[in-house]
KENUMI-512419 format. One line per field, with one value per residue: residue number from 1; x, y, z of N, C-alpha, C in turn. Coordinates in steps of 0.02 Angstrom, whole numbers, padded with zeros to 5 digits, always signed. Example, Ala and Ser with C-alpha at 12.3 -4.5 7.8 and 13.67 -1.06 7.14 Angstrom:
BEGIN
resi: 1,2 $
n_X: +00660,+00642 $
n_Y: -00284,-00112 $
n_Z: +00390,+00354 $
ca_X: +00615,+00684 $
ca_Y: -00225,-00053 $
ca_Z: +00390,+00357 $
c_X: +00660,+00645 $
c_Y: -00165,+00002 $
c_Z: +00390,+00394 $
// end
This chain:
BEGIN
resi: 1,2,3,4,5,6,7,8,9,10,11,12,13,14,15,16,17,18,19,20,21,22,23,24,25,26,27,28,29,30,31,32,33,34,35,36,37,38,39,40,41,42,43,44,45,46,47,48,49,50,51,52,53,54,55,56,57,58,59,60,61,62,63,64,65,66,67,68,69,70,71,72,73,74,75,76,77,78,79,80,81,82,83,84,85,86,87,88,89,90,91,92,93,94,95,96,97,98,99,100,101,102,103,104,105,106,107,108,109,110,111,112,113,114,115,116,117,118,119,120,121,122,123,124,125,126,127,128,129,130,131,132,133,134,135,136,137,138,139,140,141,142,143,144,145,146,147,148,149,150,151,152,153,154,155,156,157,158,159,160,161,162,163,164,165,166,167,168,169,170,171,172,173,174,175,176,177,178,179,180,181,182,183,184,185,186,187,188,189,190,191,192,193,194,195,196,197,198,199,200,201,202,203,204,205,206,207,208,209,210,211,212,213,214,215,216,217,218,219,220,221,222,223,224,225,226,227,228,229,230,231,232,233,234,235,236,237,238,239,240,241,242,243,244,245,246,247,248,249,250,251,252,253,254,255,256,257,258,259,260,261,262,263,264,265,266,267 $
n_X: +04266,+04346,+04310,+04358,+04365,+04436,+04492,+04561,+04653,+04719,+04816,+04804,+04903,+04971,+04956,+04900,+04870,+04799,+04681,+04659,+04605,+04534,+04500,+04485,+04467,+04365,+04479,+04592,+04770,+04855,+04998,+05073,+05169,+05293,+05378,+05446,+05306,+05217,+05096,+05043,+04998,+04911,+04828,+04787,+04716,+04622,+04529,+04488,+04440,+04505,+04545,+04491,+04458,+04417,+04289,+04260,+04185,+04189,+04189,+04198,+04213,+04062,+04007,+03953,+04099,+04107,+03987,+03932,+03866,+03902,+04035,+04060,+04007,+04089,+04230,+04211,+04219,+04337,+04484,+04650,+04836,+04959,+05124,+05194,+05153,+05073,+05027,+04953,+05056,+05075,+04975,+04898,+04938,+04827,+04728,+04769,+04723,+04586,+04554,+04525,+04364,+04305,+04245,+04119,+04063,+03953,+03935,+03958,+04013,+04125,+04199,+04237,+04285,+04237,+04218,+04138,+04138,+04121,+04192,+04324,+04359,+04364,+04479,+04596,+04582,+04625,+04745,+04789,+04835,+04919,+05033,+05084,+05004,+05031,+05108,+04979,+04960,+05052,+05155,+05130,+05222,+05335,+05371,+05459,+05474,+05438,+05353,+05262,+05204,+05129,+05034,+04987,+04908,+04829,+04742,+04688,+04598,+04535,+04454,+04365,+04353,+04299,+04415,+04590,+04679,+04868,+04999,+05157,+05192,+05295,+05413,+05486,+05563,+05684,+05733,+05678,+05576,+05507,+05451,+05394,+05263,+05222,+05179,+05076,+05001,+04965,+04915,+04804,+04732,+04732,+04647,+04550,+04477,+04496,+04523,+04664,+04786,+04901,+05056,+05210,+05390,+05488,+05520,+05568,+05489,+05353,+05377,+05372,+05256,+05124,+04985,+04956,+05016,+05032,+05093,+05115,+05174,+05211,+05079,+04987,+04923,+05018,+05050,+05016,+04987,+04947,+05063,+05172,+05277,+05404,+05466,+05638,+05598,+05466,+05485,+05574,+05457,+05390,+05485,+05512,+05678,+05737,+05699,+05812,+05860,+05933,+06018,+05951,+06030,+06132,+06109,+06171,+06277,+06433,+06498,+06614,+06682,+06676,+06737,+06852,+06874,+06890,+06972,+07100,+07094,+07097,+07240 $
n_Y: +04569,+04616,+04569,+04528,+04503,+04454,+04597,+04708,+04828,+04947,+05085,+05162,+05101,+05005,+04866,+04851,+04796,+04622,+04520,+04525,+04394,+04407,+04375,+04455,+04424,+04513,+04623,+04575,+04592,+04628,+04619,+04655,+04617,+04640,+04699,+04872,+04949,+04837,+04842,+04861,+05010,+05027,+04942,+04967,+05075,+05040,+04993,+05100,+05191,+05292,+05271,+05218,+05028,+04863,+04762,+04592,+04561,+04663,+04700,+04798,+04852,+04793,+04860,+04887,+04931,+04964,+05042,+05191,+05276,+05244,+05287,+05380,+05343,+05240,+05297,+05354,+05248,+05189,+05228,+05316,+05277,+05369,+05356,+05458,+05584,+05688,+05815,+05944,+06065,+06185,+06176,+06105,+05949,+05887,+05956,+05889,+05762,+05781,+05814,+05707,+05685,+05751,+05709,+05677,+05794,+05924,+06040,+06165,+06158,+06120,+06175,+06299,+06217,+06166,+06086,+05950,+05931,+05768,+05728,+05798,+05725,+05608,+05608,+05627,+05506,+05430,+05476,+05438,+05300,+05267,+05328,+05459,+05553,+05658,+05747,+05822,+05967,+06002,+06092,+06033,+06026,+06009,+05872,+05702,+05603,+05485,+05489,+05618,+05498,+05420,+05504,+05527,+05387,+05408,+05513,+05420,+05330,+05408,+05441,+05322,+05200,+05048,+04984,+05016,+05067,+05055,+05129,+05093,+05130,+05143,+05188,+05292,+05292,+05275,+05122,+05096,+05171,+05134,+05034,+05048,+05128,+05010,+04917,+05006,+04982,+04883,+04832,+04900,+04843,+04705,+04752,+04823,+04765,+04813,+04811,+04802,+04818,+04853,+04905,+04866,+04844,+04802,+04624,+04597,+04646,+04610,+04481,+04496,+04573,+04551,+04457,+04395,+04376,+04435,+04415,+04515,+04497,+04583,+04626,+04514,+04389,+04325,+04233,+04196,+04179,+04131,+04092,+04148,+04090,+04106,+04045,+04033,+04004,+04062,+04188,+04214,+04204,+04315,+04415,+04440,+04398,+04528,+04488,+04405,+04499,+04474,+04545,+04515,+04558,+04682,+04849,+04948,+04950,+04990,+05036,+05002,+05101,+05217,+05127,+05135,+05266,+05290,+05224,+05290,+05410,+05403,+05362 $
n_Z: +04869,+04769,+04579,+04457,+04273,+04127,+04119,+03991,+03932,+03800,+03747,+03602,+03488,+03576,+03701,+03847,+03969,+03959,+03972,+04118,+04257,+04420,+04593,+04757,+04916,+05045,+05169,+05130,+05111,+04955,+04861,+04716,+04602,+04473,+04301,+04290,+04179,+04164,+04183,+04312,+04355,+04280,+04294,+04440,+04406,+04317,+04413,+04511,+04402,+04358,+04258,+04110,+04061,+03958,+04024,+04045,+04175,+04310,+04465,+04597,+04764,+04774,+04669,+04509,+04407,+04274,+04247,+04207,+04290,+04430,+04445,+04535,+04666,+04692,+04689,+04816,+04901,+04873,+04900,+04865,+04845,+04815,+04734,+04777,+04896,+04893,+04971,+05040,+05049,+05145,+05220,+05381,+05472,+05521,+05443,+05333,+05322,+05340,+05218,+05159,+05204,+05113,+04998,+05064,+05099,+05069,+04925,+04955,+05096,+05093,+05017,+05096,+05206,+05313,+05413,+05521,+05687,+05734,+05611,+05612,+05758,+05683,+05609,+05697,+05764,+05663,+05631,+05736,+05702,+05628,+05687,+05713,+05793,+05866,+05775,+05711,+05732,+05647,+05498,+05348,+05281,+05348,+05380,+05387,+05229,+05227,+05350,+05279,+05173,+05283,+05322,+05203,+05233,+05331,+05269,+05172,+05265,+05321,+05231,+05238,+05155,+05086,+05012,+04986,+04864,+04826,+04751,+04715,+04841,+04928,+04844,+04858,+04967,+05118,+05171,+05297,+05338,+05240,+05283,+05392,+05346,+05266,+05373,+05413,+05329,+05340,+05444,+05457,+05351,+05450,+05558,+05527,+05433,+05300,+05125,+05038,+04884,+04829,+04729,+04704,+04710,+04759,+04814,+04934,+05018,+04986,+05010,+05153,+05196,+05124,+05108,+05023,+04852,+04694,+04542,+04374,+04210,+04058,+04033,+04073,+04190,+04286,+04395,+04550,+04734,+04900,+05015,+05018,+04969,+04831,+04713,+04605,+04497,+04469,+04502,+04365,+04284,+04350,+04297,+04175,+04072,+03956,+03756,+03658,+03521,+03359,+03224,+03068,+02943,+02937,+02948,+02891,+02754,+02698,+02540,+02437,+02381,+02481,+02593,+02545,+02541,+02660,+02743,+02661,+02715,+02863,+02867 $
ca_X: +04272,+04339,+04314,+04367,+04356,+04452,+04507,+04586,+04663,+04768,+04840,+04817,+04926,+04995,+04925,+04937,+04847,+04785,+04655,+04636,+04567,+04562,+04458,+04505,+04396,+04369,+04516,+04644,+04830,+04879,+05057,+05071,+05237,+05294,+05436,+05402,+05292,+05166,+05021,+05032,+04991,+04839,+04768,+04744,+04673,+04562,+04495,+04435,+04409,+04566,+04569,+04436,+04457,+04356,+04299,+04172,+04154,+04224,+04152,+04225,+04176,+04009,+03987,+03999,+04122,+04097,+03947,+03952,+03842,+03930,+04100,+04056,+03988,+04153,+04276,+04191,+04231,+04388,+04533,+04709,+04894,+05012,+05213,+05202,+05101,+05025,+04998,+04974,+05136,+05049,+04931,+04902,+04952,+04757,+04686,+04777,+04703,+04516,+04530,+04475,+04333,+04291,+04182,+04072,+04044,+03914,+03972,+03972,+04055,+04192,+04218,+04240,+04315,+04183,+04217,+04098,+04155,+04147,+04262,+04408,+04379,+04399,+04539,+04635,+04604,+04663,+04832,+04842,+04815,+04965,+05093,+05059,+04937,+05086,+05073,+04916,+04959,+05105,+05149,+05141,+05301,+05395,+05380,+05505,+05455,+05390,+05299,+05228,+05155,+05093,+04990,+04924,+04888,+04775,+04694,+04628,+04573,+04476,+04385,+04303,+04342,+04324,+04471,+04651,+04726,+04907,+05037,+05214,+05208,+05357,+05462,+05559,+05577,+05730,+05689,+05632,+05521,+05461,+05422,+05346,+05213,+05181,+05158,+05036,+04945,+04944,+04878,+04728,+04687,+04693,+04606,+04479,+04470,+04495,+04557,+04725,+04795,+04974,+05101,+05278,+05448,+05536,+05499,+05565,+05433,+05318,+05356,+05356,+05194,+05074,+04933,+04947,+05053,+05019,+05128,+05101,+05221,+05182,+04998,+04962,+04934,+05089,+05091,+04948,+05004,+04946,+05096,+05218,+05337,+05415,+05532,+05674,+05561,+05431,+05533,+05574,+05406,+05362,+05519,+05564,+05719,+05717,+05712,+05872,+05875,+06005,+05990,+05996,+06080,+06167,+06044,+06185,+06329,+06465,+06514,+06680,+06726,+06675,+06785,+06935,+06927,+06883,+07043,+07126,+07091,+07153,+07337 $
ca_Y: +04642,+04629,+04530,+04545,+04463,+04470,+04643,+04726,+04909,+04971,+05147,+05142,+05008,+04962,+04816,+04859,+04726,+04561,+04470,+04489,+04374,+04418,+04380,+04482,+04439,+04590,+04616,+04548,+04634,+04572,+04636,+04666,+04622,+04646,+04744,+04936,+04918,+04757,+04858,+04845,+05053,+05033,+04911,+04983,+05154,+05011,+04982,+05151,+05216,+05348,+05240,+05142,+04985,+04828,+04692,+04553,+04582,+04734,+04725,+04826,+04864,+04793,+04899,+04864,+04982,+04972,+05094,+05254,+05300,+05218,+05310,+05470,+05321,+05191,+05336,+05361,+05162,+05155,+05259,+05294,+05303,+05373,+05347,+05539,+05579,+05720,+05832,+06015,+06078,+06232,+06154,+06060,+05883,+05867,+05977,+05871,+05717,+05798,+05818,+05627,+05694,+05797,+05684,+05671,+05869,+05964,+06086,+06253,+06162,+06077,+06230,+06331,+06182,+06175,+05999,+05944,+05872,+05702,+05732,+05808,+05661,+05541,+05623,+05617,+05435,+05406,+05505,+05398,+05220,+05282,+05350,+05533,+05587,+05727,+05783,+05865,+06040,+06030,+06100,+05951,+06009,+06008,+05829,+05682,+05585,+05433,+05529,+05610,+05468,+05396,+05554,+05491,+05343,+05436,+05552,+05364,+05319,+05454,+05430,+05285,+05167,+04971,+04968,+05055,+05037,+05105,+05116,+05096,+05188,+05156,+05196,+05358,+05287,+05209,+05033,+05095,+05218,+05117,+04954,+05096,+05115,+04965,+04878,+05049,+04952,+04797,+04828,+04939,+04779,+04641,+04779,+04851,+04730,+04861,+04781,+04831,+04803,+04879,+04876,+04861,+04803,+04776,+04566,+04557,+04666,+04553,+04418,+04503,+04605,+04553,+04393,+04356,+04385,+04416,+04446,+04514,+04534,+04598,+04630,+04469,+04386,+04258,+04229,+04207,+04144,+04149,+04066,+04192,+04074,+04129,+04030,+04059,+04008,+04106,+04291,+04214,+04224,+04395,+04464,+04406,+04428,+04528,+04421,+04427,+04498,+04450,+04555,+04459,+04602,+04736,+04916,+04990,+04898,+05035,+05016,+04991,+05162,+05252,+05107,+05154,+05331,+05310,+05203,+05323,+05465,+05389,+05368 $
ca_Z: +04867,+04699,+04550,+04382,+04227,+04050,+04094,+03949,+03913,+03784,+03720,+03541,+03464,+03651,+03733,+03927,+03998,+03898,+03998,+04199,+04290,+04488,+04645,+04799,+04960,+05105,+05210,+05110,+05095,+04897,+04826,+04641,+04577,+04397,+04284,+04256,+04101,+04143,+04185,+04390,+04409,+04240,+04339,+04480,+04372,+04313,+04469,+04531,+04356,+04321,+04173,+04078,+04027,+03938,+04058,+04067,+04235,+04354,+04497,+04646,+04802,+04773,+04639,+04422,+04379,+04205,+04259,+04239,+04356,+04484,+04479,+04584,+04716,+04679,+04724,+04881,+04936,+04840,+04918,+04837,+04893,+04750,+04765,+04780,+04961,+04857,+05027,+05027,+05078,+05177,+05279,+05451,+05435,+05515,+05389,+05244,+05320,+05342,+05131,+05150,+05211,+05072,+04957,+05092,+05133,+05016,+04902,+04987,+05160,+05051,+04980,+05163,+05242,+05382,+05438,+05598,+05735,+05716,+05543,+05649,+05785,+05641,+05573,+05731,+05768,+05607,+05637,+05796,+05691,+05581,+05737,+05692,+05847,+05886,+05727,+05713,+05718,+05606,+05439,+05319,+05227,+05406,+05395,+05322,+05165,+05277,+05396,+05238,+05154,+05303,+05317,+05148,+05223,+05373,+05238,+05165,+05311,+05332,+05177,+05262,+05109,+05100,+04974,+04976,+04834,+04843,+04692,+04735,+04907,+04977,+04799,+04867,+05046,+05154,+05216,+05373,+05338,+05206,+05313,+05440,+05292,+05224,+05414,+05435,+05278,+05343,+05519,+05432,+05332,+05480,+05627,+05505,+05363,+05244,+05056,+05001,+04832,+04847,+04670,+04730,+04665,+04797,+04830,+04995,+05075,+04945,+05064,+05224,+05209,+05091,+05131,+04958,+04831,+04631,+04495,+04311,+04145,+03979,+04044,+04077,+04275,+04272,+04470,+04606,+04788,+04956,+05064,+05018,+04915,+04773,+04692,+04553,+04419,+04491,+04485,+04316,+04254,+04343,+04285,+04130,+04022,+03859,+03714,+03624,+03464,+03308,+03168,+03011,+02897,+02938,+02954,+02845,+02737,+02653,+02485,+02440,+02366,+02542,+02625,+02518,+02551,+02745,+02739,+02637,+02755,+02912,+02853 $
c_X: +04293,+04356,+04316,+04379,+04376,+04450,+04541,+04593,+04729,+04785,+04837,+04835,+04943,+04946,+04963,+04895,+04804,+04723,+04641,+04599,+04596,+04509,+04494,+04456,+04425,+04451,+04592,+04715,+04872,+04951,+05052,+05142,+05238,+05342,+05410,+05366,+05236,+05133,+05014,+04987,+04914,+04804,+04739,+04701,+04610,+04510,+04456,+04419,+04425,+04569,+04507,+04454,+04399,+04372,+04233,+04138,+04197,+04176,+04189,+04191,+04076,+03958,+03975,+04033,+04130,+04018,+03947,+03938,+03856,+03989,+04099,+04053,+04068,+04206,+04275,+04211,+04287,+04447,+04594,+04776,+04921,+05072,+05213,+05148,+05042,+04995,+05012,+05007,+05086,+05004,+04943,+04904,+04878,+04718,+04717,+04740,+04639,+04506,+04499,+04406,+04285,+04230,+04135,+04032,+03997,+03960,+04041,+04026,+04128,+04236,+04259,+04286,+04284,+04155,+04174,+04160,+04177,+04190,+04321,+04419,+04390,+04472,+04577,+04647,+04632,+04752,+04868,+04852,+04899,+05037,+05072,+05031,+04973,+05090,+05052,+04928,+05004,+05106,+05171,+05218,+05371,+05428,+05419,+05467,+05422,+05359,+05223,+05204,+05116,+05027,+04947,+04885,+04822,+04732,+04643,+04608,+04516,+04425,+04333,+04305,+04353,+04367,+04518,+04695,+04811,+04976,+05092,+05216,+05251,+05433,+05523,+05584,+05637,+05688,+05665,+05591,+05486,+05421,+05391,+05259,+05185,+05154,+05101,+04959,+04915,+04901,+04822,+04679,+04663,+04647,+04547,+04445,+04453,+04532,+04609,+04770,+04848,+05041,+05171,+05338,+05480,+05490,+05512,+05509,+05373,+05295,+05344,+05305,+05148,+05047,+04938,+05002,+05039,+05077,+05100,+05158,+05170,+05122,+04956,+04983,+04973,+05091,+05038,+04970,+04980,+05002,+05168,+05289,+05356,+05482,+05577,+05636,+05510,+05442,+05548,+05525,+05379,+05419,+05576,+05629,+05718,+05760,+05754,+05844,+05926,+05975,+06000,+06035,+06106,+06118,+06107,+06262,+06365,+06481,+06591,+06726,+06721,+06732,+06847,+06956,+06914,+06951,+07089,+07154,+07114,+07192,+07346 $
c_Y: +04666,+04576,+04539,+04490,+04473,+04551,+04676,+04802,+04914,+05032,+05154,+05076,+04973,+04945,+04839,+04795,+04681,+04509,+04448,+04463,+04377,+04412,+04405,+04485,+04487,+04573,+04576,+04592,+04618,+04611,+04614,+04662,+04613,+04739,+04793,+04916,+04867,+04787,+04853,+04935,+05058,+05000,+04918,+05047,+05111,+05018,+05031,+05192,+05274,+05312,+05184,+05096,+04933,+04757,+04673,+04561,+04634,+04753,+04739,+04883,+04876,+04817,+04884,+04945,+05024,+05018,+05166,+05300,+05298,+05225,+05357,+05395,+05259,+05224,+05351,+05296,+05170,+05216,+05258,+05327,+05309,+05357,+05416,+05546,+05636,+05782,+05920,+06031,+06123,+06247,+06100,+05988,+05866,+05881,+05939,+05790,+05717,+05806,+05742,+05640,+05716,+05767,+05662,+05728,+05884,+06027,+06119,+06231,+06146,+06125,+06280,+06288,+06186,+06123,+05980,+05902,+05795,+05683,+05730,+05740,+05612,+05550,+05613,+05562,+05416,+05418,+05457,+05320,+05234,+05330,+05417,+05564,+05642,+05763,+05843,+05916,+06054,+06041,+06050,+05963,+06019,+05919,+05776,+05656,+05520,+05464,+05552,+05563,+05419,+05449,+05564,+05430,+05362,+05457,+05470,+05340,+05358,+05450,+05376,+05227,+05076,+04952,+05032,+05011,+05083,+05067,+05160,+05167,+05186,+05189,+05230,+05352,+05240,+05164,+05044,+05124,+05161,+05028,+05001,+05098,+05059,+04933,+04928,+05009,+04889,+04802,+04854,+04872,+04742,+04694,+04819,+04825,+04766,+04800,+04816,+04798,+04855,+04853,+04907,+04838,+04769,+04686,+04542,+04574,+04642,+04505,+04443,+04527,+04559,+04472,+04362,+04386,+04388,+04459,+04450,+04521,+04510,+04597,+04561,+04435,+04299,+04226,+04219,+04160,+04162,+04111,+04092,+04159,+04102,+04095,+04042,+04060,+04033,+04159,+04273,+04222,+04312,+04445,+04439,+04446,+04433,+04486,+04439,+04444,+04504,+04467,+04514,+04481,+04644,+04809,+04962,+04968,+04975,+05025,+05029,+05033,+05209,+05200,+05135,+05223,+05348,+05313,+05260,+05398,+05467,+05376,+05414 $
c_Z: +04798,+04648,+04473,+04356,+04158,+04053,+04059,+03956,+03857,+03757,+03654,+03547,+03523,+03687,+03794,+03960,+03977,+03944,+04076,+04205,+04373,+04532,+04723,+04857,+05017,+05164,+05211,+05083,+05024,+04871,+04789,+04622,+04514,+04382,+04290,+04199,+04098,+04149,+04254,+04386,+04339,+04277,+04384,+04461,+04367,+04359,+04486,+04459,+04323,+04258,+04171,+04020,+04012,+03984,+04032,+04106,+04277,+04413,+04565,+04691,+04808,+04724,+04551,+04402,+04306,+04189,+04266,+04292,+04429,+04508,+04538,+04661,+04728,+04717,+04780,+04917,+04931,+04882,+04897,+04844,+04841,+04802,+04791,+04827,+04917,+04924,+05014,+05075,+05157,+05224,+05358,+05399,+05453,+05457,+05311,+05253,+05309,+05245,+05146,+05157,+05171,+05016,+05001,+05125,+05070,+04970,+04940,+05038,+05128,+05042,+05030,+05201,+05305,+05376,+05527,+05624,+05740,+05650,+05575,+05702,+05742,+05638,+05631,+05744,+05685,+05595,+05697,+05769,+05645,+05631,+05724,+05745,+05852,+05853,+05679,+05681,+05677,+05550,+05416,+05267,+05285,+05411,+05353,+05280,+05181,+05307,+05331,+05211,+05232,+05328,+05260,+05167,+05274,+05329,+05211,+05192,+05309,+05302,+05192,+05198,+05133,+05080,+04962,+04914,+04829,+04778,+04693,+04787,+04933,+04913,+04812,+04922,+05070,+05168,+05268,+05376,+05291,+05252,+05370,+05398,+05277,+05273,+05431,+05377,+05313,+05407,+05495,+05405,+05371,+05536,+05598,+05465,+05298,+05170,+05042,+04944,+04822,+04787,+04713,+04680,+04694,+04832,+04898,+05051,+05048,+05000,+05140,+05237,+05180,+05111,+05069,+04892,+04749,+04580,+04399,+04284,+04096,+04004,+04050,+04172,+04260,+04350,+04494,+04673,+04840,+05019,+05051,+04979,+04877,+04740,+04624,+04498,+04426,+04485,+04417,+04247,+04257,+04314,+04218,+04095,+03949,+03824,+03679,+03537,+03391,+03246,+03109,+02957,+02928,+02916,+02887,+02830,+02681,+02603,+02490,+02431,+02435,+02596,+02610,+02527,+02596,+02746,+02742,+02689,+02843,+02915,+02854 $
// end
């Protein structure tokens, strides 16, 4: 579902990521671990194409992303969960899930919001795959901050995509809401075989969710597991410690007449 090769990006002079290599087959749940800073939320931009970078190969959801022609059709597969649910406050929690819908309406209906039938029946089974069915009719800013993103996680549903990628979704959430979420990920992956590619920090829900496990630092992929181990020298790689530095002079040495009349001046 996705396969990359020597992907590279950097900002100017900053190197954000040095060299992926990654194979991800259909229906697989992967956690992304690595400091703030390695490149976990560029890489997934990589992926659907919020950010272009240089690969050998980039090929996702079937697609070469390194095409341009092939983003408008990529975004349509590719589905994406920010830390932030992103939901319009002011609307039905259905009508914020039916936006999924939206790259598949024509203009004018998009425009109107004149969703058929079988849209809204999606959208509801989707509210019921994610606890939500009750819901429905409510204003999306009535609801808590778990509830909300799992109402991001219906709207990607909706979109009908083979791949969710989702970047740090549980960040602003208690542990319970947030293990409400991430098991809402995981059940989508094994009962639909959707792809999910999910950056995190937190390592214990690392081991309790994810089928596989990958870690980056400094833009480079330091980690790759599927049996959920992780041992000390393992978190030591994905999370290294900065490298000490010992200046070898002094940034600024006083002369002797400013000593004598510091001195001087504190008696």
């Amino acid at each position: 579902m996705i396969r990359v090769r020597q992907l590279t990006k950097s900002y100017g002079s900053n190197m954000v990521l040095r060299g992926i290599d990654l194979d991800v087959p259909a229906g697989e749940f992967v956690v992304i671990l690595g400091q703030s800073g390695a490149g976990k939320s560029t890489f997934l931009r990589c992926l659907n194409q919020l950010v272009t970078g240089d690969a050998d190969e980039l090929q996702v959801a079937g697609l070469d992303a390194r095409q341009a022609k092939n983003k408008q059709q990529l975004r349509r597969q590719v589905a994406m969960i920010f830390q932030h649910h992103h939901l319009v406050p002011r609307l039905s929690v259905l009508k914020n899930v039916l936006t999924g819908r939206l790259g598949a309406l024509s203009t004018l209906t998009s425009i109107l919001q004149l969703f058929r039938s079988d849209d809204v029946a999606l959208a509801h089974d989707c509210l019921n795959r994610v606890g939500l069915a009750e819901k429905a009719d409510a204003r999306s800013d009535s609801l808590s901050g778990g509830q909300m993103q799992r109402v991001g996680i219906a709207r990607a549903l909706a979109q009908c995509p083979q791949i969710i990628l989702a970047d740090e979704p549980v960040a602003s959430l208690d542990p319970q809401s947030a293990r409400k979420v991430l098991q809402c990920l995981r059940d989508v992956t094994h009962e639909l075989g959707i792809t999910v590619v999910c950056n995190l920090h937190q390592v214990e829900y690392a081991r309790e969710f994810g089928d596989r496990i990958v870690g980056l630092a400094h833009g480079r992929l330091v980690f790759d597991s599927r049996d959920g181990a992780l041992s000390d020298a393992d978190l030591k790689r994905i999370y290294p410690e900065p490298e000490a530095t010992t200046p070898t002079s002094p940034s600024f040495v006083p002369s002797p007449a400013l000593i004598r009349t510091t001195a001087a001046g504190a008696v």
